[in-house]
TORDREN-965791 format. One record per residue: residue in one letter; x, y, z of N, C-alpha, C in turn. Coordinates in steps of 0.02 Angstrom, whole numbers, padded with zeros to 5 digits, always signed. Each point is the difference from the previous one (the first is absolute). Layout:
<rs>
AXYZXYZXYZ...
</rs>
This chain:
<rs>
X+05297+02810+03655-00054+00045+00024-00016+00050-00056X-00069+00010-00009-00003+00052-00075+00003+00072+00035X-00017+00032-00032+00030+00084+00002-00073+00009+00043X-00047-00029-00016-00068+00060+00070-00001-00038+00050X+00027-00067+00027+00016-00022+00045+00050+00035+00062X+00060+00007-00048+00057+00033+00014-00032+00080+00020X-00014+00013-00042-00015+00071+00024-00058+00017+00063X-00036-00038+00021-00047-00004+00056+00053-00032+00046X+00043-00041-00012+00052-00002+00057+00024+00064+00034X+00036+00029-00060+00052+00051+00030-00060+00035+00041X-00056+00032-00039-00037+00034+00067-00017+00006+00052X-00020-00082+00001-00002-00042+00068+00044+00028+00038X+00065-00004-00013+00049+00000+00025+00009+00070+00052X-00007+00044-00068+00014+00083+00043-00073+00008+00026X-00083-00020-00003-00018+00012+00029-00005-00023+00086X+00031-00046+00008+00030-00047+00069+00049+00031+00024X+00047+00027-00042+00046+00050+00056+00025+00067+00011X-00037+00042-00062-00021+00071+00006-00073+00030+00014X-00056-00056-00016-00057-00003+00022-00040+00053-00062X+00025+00000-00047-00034+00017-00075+00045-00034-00067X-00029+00012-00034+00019-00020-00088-00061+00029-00036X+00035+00015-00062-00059+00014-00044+00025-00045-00077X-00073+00007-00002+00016-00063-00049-00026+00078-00087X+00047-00010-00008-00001+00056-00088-00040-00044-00040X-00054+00055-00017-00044-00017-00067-00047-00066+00008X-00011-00005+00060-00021-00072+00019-00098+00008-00034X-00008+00046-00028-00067+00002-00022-00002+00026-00061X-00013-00041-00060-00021+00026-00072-00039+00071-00014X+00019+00060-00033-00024+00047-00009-00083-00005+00010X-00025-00045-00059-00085+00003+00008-00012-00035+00057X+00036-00014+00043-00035-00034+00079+00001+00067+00039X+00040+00052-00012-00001+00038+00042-00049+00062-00026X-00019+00001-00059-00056+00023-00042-00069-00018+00031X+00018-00045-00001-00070-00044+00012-00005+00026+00091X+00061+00004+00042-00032+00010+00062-00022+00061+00027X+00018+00031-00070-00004+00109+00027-00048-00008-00038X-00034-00013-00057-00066-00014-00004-00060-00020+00064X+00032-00051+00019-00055-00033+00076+00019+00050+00046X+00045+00023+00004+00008+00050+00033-00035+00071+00020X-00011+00023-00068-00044+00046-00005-00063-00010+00011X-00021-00077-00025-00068+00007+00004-00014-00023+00070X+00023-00018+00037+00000-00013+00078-00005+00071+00016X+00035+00058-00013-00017+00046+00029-00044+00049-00014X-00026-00024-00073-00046+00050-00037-00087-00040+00031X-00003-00053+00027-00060-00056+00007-00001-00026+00071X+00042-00042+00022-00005-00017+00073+00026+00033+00024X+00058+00060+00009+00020+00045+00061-00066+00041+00006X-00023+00037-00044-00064+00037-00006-00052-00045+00048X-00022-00053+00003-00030-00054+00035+00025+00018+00085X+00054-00013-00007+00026-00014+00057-00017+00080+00039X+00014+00044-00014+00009+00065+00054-00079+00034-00011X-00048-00047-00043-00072+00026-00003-00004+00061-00035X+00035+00007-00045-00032+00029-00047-00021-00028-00079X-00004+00027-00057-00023-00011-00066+00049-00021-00034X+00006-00043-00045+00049-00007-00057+00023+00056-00034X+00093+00026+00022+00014+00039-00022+00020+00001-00063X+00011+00063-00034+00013+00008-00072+00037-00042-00037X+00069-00038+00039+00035-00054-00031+00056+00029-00039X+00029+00070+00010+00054+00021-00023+00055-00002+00054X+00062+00014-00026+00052-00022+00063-00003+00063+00061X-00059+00075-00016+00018+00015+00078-00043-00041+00051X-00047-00039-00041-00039-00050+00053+00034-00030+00052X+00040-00033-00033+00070-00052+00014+00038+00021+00047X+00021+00069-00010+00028+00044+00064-00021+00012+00048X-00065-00014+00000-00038+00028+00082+00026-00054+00052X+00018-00058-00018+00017-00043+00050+00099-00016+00011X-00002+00000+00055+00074-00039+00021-00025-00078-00002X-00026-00051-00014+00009-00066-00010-00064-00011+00006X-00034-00087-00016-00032-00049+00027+00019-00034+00014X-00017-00052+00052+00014-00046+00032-00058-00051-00012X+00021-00047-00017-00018-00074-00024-00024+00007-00063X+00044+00026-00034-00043+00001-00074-00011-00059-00047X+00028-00040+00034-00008-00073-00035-00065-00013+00011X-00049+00018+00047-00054-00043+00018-00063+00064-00036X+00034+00025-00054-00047+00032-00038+00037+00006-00068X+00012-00045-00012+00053+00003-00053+00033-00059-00041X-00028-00063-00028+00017-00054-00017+00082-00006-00042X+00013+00060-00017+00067+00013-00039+00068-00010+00063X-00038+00045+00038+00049+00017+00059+00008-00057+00064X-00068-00049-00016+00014-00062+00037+00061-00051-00050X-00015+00001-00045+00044-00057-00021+00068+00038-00010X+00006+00061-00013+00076+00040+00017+00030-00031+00065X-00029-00007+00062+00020-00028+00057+00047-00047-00023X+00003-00065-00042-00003-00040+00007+00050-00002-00082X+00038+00045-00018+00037+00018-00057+00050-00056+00002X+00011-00029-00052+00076-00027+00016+00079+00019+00005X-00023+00064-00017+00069+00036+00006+00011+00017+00081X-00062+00008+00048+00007-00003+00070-00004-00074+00024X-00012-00040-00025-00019-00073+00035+00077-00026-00012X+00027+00011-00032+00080-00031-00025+00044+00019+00056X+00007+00072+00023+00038+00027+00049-00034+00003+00066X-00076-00013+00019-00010-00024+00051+00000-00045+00049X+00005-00076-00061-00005-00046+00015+00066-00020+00022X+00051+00050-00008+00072-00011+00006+00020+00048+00064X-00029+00033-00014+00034+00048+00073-00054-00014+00071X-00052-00012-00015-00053-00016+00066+00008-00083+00021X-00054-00037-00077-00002-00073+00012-00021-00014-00056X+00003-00070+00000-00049-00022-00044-00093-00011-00012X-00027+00020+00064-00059+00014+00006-00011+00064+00041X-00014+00044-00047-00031+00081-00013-00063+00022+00005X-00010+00032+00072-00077+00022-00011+00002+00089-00004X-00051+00021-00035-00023+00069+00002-00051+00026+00028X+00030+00059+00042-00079+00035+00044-00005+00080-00011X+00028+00026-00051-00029+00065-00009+00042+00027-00071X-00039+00067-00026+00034+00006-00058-00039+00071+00010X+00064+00044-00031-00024+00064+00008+00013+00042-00064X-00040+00066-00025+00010+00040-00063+00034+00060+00024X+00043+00013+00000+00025+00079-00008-00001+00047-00029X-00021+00049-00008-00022+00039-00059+00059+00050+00009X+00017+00043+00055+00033+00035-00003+00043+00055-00064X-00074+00068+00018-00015+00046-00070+00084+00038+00035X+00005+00071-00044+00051+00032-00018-00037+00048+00064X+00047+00006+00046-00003+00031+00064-00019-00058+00072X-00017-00039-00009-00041-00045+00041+00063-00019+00044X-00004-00010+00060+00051-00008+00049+00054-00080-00005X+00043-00018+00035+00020-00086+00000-00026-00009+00066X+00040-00045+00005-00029-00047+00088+00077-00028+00049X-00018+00055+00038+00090-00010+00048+00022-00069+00030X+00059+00001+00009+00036-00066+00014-00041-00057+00037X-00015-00040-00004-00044-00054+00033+00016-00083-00035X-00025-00042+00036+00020-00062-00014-00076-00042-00002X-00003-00037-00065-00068-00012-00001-00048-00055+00043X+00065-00010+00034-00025-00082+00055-00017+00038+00061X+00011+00048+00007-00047+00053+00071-00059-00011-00002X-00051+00006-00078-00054+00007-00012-00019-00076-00032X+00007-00022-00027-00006-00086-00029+00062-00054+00048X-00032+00002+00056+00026-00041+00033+00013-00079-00017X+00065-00042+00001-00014-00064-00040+00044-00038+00079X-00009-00068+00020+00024-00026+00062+00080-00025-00034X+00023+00000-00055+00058-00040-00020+00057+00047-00033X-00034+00099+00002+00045+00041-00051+00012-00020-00074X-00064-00039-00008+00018+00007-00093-00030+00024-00028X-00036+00053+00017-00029+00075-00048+00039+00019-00046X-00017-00008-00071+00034+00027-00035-00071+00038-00056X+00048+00038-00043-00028+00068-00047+00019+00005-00070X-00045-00022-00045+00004+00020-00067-00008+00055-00023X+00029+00053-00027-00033+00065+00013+00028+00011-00096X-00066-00006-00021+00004-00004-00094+00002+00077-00009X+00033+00027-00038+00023+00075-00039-00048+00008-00030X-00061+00029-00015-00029+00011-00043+00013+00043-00068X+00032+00055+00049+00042+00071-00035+00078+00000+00006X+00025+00026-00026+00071+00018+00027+00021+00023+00043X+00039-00028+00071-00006+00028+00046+00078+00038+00030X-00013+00053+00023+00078+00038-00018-00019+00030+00075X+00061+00035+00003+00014+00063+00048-00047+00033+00019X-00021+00047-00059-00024+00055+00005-00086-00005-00005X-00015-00085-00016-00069+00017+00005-00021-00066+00041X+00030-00003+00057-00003-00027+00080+00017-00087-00028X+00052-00004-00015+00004-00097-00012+00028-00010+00069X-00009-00065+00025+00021-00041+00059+00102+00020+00016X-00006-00025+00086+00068+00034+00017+00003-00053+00062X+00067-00037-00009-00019-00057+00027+00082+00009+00035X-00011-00036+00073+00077-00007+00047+00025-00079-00009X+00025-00016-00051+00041-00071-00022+00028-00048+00066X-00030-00027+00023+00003-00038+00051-00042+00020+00077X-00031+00032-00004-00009+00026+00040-00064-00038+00031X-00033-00101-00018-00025-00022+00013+00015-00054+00044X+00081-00007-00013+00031-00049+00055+00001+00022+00043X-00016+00037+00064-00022-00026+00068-00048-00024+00028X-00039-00005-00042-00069-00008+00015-00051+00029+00049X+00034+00062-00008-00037+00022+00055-00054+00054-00027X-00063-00012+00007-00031+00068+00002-00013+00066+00044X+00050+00063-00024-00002+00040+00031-00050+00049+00031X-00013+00058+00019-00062+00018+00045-00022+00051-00053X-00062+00012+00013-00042+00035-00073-00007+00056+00058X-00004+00066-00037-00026+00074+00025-00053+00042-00044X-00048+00041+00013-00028+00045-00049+00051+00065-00023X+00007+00026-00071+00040+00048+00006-00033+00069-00040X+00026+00065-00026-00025+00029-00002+00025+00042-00067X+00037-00068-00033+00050+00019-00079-00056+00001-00066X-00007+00064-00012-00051+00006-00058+00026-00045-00076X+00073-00009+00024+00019-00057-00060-00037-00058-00004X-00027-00040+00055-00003-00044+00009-00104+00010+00001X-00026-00084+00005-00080+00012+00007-00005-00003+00084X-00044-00028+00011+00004+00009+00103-00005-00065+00017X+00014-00057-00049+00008-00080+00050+00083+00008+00042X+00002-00030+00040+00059+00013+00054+00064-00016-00042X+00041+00040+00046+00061-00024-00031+00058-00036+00063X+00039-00033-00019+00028-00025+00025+00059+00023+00038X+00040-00009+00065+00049+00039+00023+00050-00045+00052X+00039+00033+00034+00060-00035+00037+00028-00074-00046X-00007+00014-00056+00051-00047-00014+00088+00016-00018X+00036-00048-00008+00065+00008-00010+00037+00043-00054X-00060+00020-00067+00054+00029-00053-00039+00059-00007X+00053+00015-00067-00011+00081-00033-00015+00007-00047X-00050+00049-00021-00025+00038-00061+00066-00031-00045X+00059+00008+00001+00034-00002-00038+00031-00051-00021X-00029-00065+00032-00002-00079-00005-00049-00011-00054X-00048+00054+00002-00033-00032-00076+00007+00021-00054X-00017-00059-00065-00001+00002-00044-00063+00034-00032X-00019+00022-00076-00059+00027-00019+00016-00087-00048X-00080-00018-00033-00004-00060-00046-00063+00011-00055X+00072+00038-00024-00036+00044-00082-00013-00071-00049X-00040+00004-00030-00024-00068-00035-00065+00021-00056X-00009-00038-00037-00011+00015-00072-00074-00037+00004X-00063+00032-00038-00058-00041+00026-00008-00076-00032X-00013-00023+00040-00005-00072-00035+00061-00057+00052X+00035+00043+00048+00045-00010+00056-00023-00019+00027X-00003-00083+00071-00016+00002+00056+00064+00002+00041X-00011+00019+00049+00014+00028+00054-00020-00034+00073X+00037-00068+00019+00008-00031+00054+00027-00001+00078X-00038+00028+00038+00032+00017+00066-00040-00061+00053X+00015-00014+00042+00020-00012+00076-00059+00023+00040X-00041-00029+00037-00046+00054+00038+00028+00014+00073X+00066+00007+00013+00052+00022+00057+00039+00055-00036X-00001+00014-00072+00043+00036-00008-00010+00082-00006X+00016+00032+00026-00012+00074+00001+00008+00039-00068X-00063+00034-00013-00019+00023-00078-00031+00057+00014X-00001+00057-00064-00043+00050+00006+00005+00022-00079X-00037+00049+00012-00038+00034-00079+00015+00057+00015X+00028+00065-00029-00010+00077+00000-00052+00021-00042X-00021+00053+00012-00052+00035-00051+00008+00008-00072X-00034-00013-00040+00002+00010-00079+00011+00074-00011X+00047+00010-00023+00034+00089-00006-00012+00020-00070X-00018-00058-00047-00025+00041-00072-00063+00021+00009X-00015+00049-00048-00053+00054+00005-00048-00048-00035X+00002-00062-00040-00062-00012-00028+00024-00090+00007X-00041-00042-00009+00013-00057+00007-00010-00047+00027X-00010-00067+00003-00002-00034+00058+00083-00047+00018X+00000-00036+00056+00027-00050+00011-00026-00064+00028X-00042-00035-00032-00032-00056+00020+00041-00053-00013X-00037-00053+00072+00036-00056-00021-00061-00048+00056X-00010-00057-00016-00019-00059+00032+00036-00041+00057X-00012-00004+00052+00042-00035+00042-00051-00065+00043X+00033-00051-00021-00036-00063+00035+00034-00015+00059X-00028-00034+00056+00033-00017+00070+00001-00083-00028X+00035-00027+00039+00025-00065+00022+00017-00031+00047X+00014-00069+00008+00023-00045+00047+00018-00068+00001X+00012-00032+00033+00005-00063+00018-00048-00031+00011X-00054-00045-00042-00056-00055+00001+00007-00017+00097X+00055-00035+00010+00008-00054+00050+00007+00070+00077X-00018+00065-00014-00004+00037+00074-00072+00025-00005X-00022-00008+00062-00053+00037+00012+00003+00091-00003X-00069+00032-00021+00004+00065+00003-00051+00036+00047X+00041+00011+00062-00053+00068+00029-00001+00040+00009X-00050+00011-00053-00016+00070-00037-00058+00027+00009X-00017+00052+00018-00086+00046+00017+00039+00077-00022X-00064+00013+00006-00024+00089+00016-00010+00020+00061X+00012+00029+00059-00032+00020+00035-00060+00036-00011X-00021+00048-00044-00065+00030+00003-00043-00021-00070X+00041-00072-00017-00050-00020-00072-00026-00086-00005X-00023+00014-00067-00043-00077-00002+00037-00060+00019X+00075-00025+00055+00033-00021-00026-00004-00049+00076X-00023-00040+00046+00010+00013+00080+00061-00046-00003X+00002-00002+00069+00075-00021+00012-00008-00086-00021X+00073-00010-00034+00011-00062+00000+00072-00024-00005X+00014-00059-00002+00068-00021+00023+00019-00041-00069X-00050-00001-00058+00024-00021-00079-00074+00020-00037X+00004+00075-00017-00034+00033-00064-00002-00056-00058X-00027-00023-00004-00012-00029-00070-00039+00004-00089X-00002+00074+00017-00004+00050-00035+00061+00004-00056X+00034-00056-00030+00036-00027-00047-00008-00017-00066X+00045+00008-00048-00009-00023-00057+00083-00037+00001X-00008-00074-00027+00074-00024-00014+00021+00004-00061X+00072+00002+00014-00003+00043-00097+00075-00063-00028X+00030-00050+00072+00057-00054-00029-00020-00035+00056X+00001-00066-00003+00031-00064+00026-00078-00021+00025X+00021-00030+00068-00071-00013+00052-00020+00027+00027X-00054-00016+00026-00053+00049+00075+00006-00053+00073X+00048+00013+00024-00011-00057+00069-00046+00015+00032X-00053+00043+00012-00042+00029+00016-00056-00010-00022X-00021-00028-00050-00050-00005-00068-00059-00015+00027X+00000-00044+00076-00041-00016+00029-00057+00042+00030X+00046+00063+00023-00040+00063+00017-00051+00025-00021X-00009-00019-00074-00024+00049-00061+00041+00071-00003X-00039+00031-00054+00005+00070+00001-00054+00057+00024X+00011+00056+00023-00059+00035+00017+00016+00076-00057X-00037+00028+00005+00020+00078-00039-00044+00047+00041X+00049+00039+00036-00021+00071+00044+00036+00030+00007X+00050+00005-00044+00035+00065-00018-00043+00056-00054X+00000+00047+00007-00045+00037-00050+00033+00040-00027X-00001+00020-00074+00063+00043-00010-00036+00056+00007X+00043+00064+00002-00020+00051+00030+00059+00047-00037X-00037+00095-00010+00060+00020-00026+00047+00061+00054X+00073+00010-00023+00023+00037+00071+00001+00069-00047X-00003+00057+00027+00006+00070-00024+00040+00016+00048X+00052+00062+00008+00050+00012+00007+00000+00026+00063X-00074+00004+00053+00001+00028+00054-00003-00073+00052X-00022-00053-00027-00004-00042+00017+00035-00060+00024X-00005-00003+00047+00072-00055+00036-00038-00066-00021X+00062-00060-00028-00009-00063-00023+00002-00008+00057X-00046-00098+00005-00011-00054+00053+00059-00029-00009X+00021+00013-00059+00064-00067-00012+00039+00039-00048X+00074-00019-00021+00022+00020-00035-00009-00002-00080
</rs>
């Protein structure tokens, strides 16, 4: 077995029974150049688009006005074929299946003060019929302690259970729900300090959160793609958006193996849209 074989094993491995891995350095410096470039200009050109106003100035406090976009792939040809990286297709295809589909991809911008997002599990909101939601979540920056990196409960996806969501009233946190009555403690988790150019593989059962960025200047961005299993259906909507109810969204991009589905076609009515910090996400 050669060494990147082997090494998408072992991840496989701990992401199946701690319900994360991160895979170190899994992105070449100028790839991650190249995505804080698209980065910016997504927010200096289409976020400006998006909330109706003018093309802003294009310096990084531009960049700060937002806590994320959502679907930035579908304005973004860099960030579509990022989906579809092989440094995520190696360890997906190993810990999910061999046929991998993708239905959302999100930007984080998260400036120096900007809040995290309290304990929650991402299969509440991206519902999948088989539990194989899983999360690429690419480092853009360095992500540490003190300027809100991910904080994850190491197993805490084997029951499969999704626990009950509440509104809360923690200025740490933004206002999508957070999660409660489950079994562990603050002190069951880990923080998953990681270096940009890191992905960062979780579970969409597994309980995760973000604290607020506590440096005075800076960002902590990072890219996070959703996933699944080709061979389960997804029903997935909005209640109050372009999305109506259905029992397999096909609102997909496949990024390994087959489409048993292929027959369906594809549709596109997801719209990306951007979240600001008062604003409760549809999805995680």
């Amino acid at each position: 077995m050669d060494q990147t074989a082997e090494r998408a094993d072992r991840l496989a491995a701990q992401y199946r029974e701690e319900g994360y891995c991160v895979a170190e350095g899994a992105l070449r410096p100028d790839e991650i150049t190249a995505l804080i470039d698209e980065a910016m200009r997504l927010c200096r050109e289409e976020a400006a688009k998006l909330t109706g106003g003018d093309a802003a100035r294009g310096d990084a406090h531009d960049m700060g006005r937002f806590l994320a976009i959502h679907f930035p792939h579908k304005l973004s040809a860099l960030m579509r074929e990022t989906l579809a990286h092989p440094r995520i297709v190696e360890v997906l295809t190993r810990g999910i299946g061999p046929n991998v589909k993708c239905m959302q991809s999100m930007l984080f911008i998260k400036n120096a003060g900007k809040p995290g997002q309290a304990w929650h599990q991402d299969e509440d909101f991206i519902p999948t019929r088989d539990r194989s939601l899983g999360a690429a979540w690419i480092a853009l920056d360095d992500a540490t302690i003190d300027n809100g990196c991910l904080w994850v409960i190491p197993g805490s996806q084997r029951p499969g259970i999704l626990w009950p969501l509440r509104q809360h009233q923690n200025p740490e946190y933004d206002s999508a729900p957070e999660s409660y009555d489950y079994p562990y403690r603050d002190e069951d988790a880990i923080p998953v300090e990681v270096c940009a150019g890191s992905i960062v593989f979780f579970h969409g059962h597994l309980l995760h959160k973000s604290l607020r960025n506590r440096r005075t200047s800076g960002f902590r961005r990072a890219l996070v793609n959703h996933y699944m299993s080709a061979e389960s259906l997804l029903p997935w909507w909005r209640p109050n958006g372009p999305i109506p109810p259905t029992q397999d969204l096909r609102d997909i991009i496949m990024v390994a193996g087959h489409d048993p589905y292929a027959y369906k076609g594809i549709v596109d009515v997801n719209r990306p849209y951007v979240r600001r910090e008062s604003a409760t996400p549809a999805m995680s």
